[in-house]
Steps between C-alpha positions, in 0.01 A plus 500: 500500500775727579653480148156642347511792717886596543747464189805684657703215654574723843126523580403129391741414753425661802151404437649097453715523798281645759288301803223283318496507196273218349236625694580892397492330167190363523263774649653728153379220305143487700492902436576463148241260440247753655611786247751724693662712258904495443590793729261343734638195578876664463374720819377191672824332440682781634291518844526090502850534509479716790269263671668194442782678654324638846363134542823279381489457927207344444586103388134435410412829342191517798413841641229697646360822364660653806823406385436612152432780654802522679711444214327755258604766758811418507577391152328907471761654724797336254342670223478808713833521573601408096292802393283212296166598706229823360244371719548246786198433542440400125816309534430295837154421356634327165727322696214324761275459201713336252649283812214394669339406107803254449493360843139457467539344139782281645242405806792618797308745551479416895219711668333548851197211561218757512167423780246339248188744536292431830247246479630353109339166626143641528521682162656249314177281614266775447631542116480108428148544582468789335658342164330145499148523736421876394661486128629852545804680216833471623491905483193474735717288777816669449266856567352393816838304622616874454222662716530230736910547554422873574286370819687229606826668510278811694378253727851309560541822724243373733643193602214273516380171307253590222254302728502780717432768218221758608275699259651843652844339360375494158254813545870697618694374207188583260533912668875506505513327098214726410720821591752436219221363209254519308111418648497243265854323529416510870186302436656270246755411835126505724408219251853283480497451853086444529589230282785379683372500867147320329746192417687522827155515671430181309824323578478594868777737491311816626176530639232506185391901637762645381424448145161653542576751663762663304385823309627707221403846384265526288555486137217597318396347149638671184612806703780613302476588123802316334791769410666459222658786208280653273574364153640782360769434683497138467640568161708744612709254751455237204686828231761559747662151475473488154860559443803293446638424814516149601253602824301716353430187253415210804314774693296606234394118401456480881285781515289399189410183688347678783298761303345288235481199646414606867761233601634478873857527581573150561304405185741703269813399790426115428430515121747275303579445146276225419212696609509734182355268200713717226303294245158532580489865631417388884653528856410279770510653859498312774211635771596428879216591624271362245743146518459492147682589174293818295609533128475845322573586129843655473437846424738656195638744751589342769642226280704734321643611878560201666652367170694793472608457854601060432724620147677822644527473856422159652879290499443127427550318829346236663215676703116455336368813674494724217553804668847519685719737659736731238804537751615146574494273700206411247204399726105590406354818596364488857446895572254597235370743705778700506565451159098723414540679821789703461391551123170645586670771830766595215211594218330664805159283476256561765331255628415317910698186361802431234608158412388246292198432693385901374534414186279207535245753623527708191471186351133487586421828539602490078311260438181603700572850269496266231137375576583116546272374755675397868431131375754552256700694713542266788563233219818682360601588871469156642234531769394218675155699602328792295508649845895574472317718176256681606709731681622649155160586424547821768764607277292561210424853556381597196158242488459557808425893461282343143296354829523803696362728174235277373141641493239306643260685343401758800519272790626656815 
């Protein structure tokens, strides 16, 4: 590996002749495969040189972050004191990140054993049933295993068994989480732990009470009109990324996903090539919520973007996700949000919400413009019930004052 990135015979070897080098070796090779450019995995020699150096005491190549830690400030102050170092803190942090990656890719890697979160044993039994006697999505468990960790590691502090949990425990960490959210994330948690302390009731963990005696606020049907951009400016976040920059390209396929096809962020996250039928015009998206696969036609314009986006931009690598990072390591795109977020602040949109999940408002709000009944909207949107729809219909300002105006002939 060393002979691809250093031709000079001085440099090739001090790299050969330093502390470990099959497994320096190695980890380039791993970093190449994930698309690290030339100069990139030159610098990544140079700071594994450094490394290898700082742990040569180390036999086994094991360390702790700590010691990473400890090494990166020193290895630092030698730089210092060369007049290598513009910022040190730029400098220490390469060094503990490009360590710790090759230690962890090595598995030496040798960290603390952390306190498994209090009471895994009752969750753990609580999400089997949840999976296999209730039938719920993995998203569903993994949602309320998050609601319940917030409580149990709130309760931890009290220093009692769960069979001695109280309803003014639950009703305290209900006021104390409700300071810090949302009325309706706090009655989301309300919900998680109804649920939970109904099946502890059941298995004789709790007294059955508590369950029925938990309360959340009160969340009223419909209450909030969805907010989502006007689309006007739909197109104008869509015209801004119509350049030739390799983001600007993925983001604006990205983007195009969420506003025409109202899809969620981990429906456009988990697409993969096989799901775009090049020959027939289709893409297949796989519904979470619905459990099912949903096939639309593939649009011209969006087709153009994402394939666009797979000739120009994509690498070839082994990944099926077809939207992956542009700075390696290659991975797929986990942070959409970010990725329409920051987009939208920068044109200076307005709106409650921004993120992918606002353009799957304007999504609907479009198409209720558009006239298409909320049949056909929930249909394109994936809704399970036409209930999830009907809240669009208070967005549709413009029959509703055609309601307002009509003449019914004198009445009063």
């Amino acid at each position: 590996m060393f002979e691809r990135l250093y031709k000079q015979g001085a440099a090739l070897d001090r790299h050969s002749r330093a502390p470990f080098t099959d497994e320096r070796q190695r980890y380039l090779a791993h970093c190449a495969q994930q698309g690290y450019s030339h100069g990139a995995l030159c610098e990544i020699a140079i700071v594994l040189l450094w490394v290898a150096r700082e742990f040569s005491a180390y036999p086994e190549l094991k360390a702790t972050s700590l010691q990473i830690q400890v090494a990166a400030a020193r290895w630092t102050r030698h730089q210092q004191r060369c007049h290598r170092v513009r910022n040190s803190k730029v400098t220490r942090s390469l060094f503990s990140k490009i360590a710790t990656r090759w230690l962890q890719f090595l598995g030496n890697l040798a960290e603390p054993i952390r306190e498994p979160p209090p009471f895994t044993a009752l969750v753990d039994d609580f999400a089997v049933w949840m999976k296999y006697e209730r039938g719920l999505s993995p998203v569903t468990i993994q949602n309320r295993r998050w609601y319940l960790d917030k409580f149990l590691r709130w309760y931890v502090a009290m220093y009692r068994p769960i069979s001695e949990v109280q309803i003014t425990d639950i009703d305290a960490f209900l006021a104390e989480y409700g300071k810090r959210t949302s009325r309706i994330t706090t009655a989301t948690s309300a919900a998680a732990l109804k649920a939970f302390f109904k099946y502890a009731g059941i298995r004789g963990w709790c007294p059955c009470s508590i369950a029925e005696a938990i309360q959340s606020p009160r969340v009223f049907a419909q209450e909030n009109v969805p907010s989502g951009p006007a689309w006007q400016d739909v197109r104008r976040l869509l015209a801004s990324m119509d350049t030739d920059d390799s983001f600007d390209i993925r983001d604006r396929a990205i983007a195009m996903l969420f506003a025409i096809y109202g899809l969620r962020s981990s429906e456009v996250s988990q697409l993969k090539l096989e799901d775009i039928d090049w020959e027939h015009d289709q893409i297949s998206v796989w519904r979470p919520k619905q459990r099912r696969r949903q096939t639309y036609p593939l649009i011209a314009l969006v087709g153009n973007a994402v394939g666009r986006y797979l000739q120009e931009v994509r690498p070839p690598c082994s990944w099926r996700e077809i939207f992956l990072t542009i700075k390696a390591p290659l991975r797929p795109t986990s942070h959409l949000n970010n990725v329409i977020s920051q987009r939208m602040l920068a044109l200076g949109i307005c709106t409650r919400h921004r993120g992918p999940h606002a353009l799957r408002h304007a999504c609907a709000a479009h198409l209720i413009a558009q006239g298409f009944t909320l049949k056909e909207i929930g249909d394109h949107l994936g809704h399970r019930s036409s209930s999830s729809t009907e809240i669009y219909a208070k967005v549709d300002l413009p029959s509703l004052r055609k309601v307002a105006e009509f003449d019914l002939g004198g009445l009063s």
